[in-house]
Structures are given as C-alpha cells and as structure tokens.
C-alpha positions as protocol buffer text, in pm:
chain_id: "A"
residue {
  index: 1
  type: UNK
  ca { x: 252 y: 2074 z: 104 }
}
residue {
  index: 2
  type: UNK
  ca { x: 53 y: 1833 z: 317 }
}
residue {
  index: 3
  type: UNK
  ca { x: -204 y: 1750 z: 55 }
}
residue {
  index: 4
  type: UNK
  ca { x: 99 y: 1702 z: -180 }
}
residue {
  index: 5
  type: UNK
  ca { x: 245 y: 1467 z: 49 }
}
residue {
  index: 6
  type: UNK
  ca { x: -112 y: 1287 z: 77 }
}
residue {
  index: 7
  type: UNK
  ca { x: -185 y: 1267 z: -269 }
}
residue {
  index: 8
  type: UNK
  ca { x: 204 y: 1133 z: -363 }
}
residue {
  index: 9
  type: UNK
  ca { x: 170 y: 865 z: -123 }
}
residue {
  index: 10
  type: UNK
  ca { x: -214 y: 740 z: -224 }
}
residue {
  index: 11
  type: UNK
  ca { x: -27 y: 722 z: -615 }
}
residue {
  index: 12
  type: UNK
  ca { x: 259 y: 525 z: -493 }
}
residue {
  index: 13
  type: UNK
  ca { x: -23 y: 329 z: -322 }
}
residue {
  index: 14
  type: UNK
  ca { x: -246 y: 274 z: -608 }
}
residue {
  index: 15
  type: UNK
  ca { x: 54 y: 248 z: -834 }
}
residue {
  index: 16
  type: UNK
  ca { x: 152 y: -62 z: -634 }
}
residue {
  index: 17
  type: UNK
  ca { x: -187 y: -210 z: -563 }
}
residue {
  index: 18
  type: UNK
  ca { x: -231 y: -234 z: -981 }
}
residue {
  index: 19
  type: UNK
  ca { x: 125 y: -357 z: -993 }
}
residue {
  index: 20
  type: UNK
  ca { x: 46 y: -644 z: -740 }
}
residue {
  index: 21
  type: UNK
  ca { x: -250 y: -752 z: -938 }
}
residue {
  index: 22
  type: UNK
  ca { x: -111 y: -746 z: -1284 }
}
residue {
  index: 23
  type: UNK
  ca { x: 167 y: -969 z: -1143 }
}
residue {
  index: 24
  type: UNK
  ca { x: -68 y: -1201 z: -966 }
}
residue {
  index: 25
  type: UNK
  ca { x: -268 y: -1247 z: -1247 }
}
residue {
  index: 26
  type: UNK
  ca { x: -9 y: -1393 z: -1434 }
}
residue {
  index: 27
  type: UNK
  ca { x: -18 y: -1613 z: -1177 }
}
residue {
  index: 28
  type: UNK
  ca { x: -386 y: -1674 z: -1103 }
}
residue {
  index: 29
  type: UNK
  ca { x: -518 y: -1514 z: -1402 }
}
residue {
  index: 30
  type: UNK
  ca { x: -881 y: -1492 z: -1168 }
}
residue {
  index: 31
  type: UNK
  ca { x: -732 y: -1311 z: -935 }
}
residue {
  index: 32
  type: UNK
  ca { x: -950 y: -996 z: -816 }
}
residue {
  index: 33
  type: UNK
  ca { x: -848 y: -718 z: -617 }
}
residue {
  index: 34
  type: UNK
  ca { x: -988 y: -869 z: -303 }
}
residue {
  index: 35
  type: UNK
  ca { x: -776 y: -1179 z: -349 }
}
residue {
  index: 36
  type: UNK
  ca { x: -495 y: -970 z: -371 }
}
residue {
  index: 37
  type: UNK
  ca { x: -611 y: -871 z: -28 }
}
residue {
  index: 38
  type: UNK
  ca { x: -559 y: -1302 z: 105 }
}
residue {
  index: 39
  type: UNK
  ca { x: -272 y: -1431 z: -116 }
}
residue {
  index: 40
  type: UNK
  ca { x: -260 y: -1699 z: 152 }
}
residue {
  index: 41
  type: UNK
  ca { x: -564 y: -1834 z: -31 }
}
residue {
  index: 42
  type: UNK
  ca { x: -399 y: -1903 z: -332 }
}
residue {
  index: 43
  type: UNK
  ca { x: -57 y: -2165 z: -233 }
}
residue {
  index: 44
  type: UNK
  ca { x: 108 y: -2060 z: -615 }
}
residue {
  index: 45
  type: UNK
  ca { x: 123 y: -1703 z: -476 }
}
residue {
  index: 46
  type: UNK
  ca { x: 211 y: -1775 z: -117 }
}
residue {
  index: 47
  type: UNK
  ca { x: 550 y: -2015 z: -217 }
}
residue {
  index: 48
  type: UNK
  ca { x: 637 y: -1726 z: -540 }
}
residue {
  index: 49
  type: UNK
  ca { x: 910 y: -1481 z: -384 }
}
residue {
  index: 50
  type: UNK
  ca { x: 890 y: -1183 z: -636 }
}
residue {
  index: 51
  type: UNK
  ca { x: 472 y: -1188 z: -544 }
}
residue {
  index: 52
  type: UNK
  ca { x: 550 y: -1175 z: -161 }
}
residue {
  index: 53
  type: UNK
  ca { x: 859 y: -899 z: -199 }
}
residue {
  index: 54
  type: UNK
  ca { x: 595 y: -652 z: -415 }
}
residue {
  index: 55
  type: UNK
  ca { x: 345 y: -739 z: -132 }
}
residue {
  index: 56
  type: UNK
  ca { x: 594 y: -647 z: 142 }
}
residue {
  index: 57
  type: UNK
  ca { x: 636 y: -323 z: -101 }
}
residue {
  index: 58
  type: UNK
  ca { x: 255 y: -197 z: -51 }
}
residue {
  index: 59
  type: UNK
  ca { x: 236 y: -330 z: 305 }
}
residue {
  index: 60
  type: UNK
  ca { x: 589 y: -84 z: 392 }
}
residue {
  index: 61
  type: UNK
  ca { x: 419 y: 208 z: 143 }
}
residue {
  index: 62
  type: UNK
  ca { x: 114 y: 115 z: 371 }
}
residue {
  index: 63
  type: UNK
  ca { x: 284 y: 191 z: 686 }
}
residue {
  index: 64
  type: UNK
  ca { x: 444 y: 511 z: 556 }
}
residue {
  index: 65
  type: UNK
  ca { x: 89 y: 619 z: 427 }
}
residue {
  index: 66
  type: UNK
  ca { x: -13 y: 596 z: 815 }
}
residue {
  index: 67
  type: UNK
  ca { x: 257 y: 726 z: 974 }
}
residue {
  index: 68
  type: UNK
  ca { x: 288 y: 1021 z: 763 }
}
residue {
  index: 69
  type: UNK
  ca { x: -73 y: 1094 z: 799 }
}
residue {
  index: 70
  type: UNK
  ca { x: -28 y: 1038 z: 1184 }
}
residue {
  index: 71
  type: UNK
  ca { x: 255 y: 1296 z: 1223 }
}
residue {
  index: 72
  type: UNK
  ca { x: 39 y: 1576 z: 979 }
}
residue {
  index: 73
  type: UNK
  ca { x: -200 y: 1544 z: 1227 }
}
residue {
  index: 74
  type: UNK
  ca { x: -17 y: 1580 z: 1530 }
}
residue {
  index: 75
  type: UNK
  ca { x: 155 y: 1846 z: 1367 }
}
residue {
  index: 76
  type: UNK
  ca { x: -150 y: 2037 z: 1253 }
}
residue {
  index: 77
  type: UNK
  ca { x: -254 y: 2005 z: 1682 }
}
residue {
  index: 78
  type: UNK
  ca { x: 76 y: 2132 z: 1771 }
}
residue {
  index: 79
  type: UNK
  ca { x: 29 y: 2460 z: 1545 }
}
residue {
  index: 80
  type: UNK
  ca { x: -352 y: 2516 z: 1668 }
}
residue {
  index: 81
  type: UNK
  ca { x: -201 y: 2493 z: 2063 }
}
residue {
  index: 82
  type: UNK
  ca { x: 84 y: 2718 z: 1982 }
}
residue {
  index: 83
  type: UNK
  ca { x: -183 y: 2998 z: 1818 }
}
C-alpha cells in the first residue's frame, strides 16, 4: 500500500507540474520547466491569478508528497522497534 500511496502522489505531482507548464506557456510560450520553477521572473505570470492558484496546487500536492513520505517512514521505524 505504501508504494501505492508513493506512486499516486508522484502522478498527481507530475500531472500538475505538466499542467502548470502548458498553462504558462500560453502565457510565455518560452517558458521551460525550470522557469516554471521562478515565475517571479516572468511579471505576466506573477500578476495572472489562475497561474498562481495551479502553482499553490503543486506547492500543497508538494507538501502532502513530504509529509506522507515523512509519516511512512516513521511508521516503518515504529514497526521495526515493536518486532
């Protein structure tokens, strides 16, 4: 279950990194996936409010990515002191 946990959140991930970048490309159609990275580098996707909100999207996905891969791993030591 773990590794399906892992590999659903890396899709959501990925699924919202390639969202990002389509949509910032119709913005800044030279966008790469590094400039995705420092929007702040580009003022037309800084000021544009749907750009930001899917940002804040992969950043909270981001955070759940960690945290859920935190807790596995505490959980995993738990089970190995309790054997």
């Amino acid at each position: 279950m773990e590794d399906e946990i892992k590999d659903l959140l890396s899709e959501l991930i990925v699924g919202q990194k390639k969202k990002l970048l389509k949509m910032g490309r119709e913005i800044v159609p030279r966008l790469t996936e590094e400039d995705v990275l420092q929007p702040n580098d580009y003022p037309e996707l800084e000021s544009n409010p749907l750009f930001r909100y899917e940002e804040g999207v992969l950043e909270g996905l981001q955070t759940t990515e960690m945290a859920m891969l935190a807790w596995l791993k505490d959980r995993v030591e738990l089970l190995g002191k309790n054997l």
